[in-house]
C-alpha positions as CSV (number, residue, x, y, z in Angstrom):
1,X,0.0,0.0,0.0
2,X,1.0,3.9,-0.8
3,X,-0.1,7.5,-0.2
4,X,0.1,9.5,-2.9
5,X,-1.9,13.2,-4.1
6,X,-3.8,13.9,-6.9
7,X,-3.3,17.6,-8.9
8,X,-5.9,18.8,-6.2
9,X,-4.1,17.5,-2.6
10,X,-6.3,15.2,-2.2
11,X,-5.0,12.0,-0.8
12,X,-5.2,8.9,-2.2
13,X,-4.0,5.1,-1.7
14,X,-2.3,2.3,-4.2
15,X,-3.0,-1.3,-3.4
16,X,-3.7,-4.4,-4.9
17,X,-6.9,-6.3,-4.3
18,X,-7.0,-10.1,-4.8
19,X,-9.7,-11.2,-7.7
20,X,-11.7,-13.7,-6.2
21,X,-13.6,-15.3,-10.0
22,X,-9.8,-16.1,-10.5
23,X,-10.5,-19.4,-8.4
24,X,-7.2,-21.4,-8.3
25,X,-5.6,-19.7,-11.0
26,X,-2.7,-17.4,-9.5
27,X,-2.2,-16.0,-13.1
28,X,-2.9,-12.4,-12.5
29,X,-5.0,-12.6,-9.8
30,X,-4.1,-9.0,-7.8
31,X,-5.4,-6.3,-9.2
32,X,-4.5,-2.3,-8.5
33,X,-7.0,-0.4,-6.8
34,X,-6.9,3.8,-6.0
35,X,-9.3,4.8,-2.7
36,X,-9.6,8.0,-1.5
37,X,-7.6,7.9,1.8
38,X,-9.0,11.1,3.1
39,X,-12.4,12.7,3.3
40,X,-16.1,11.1,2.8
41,X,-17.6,8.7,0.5
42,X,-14.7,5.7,0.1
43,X,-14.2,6.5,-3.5
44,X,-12.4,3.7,-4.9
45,X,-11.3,2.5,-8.7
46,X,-10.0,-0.5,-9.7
47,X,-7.6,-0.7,-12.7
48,X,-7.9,-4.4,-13.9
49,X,-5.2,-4.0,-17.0
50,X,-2.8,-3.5,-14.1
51,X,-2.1,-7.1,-12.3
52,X,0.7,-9.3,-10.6
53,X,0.8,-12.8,-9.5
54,X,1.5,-12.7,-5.7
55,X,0.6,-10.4,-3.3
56,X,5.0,-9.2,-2.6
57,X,5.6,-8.6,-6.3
58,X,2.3,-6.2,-6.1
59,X,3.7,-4.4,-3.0
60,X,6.9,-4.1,-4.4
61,X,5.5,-2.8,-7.7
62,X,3.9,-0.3,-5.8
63,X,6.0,1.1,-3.6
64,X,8.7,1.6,-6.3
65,X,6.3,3.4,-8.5
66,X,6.4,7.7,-8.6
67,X,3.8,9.7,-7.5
68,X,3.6,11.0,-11.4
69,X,3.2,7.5,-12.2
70,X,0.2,7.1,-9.5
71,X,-1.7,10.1,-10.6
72,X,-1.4,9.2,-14.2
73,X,-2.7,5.9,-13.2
74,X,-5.7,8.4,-11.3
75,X,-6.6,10.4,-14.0
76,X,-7.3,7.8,-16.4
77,X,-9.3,5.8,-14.4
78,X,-11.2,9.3,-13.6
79,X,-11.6,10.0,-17.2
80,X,-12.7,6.4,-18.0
81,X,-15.4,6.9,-15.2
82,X,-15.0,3.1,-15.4
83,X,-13.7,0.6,-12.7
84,X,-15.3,2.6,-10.0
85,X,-16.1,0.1,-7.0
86,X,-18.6,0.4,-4.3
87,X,-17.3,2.0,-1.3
């Protein structure tokens, strides 16, 4: 998991998310999501074209990735207005 802000200073959060239809196939089965980590309302995307195997390559991936990266990641899953999960 990481802390990054958007353009605005708002804060947000990387992590991966395990997909559960996956079953017993490992193949891909983390996923990256973005949450809000401050304010109301839990918002929360998932970006499914982004995915890892096992849970430390994920973290590592993360936490290794720049903030410009992150946001870029942020705006185009804002501008999509796709992926958004329920908070």
């Amino acid at each position: 998991m990481r802390e990054f802000t958007d353009a605005e200073g708002r804060r947000w959060r990387a992590s991966p998310r395990q997909d559960d239809s996956k079953g017993v196939d490992y193949k891909g089965r983390l996923f990256l999501v973005l949450e809000r980590a401050d304010g109301p309302g839990g918002e929360a995307y998932a970006l499914p074209e982004v995915r890892w195997n096992s849970e430390r390559t994920a973290e590592r991936t993360i936490s290794t990735m720049s903030a410009v990266e992150l946001r870029r990641r942020l705006r185009s899953a804002l501008g999509r207005g796709e992926g958004r999960l329920a908070g």
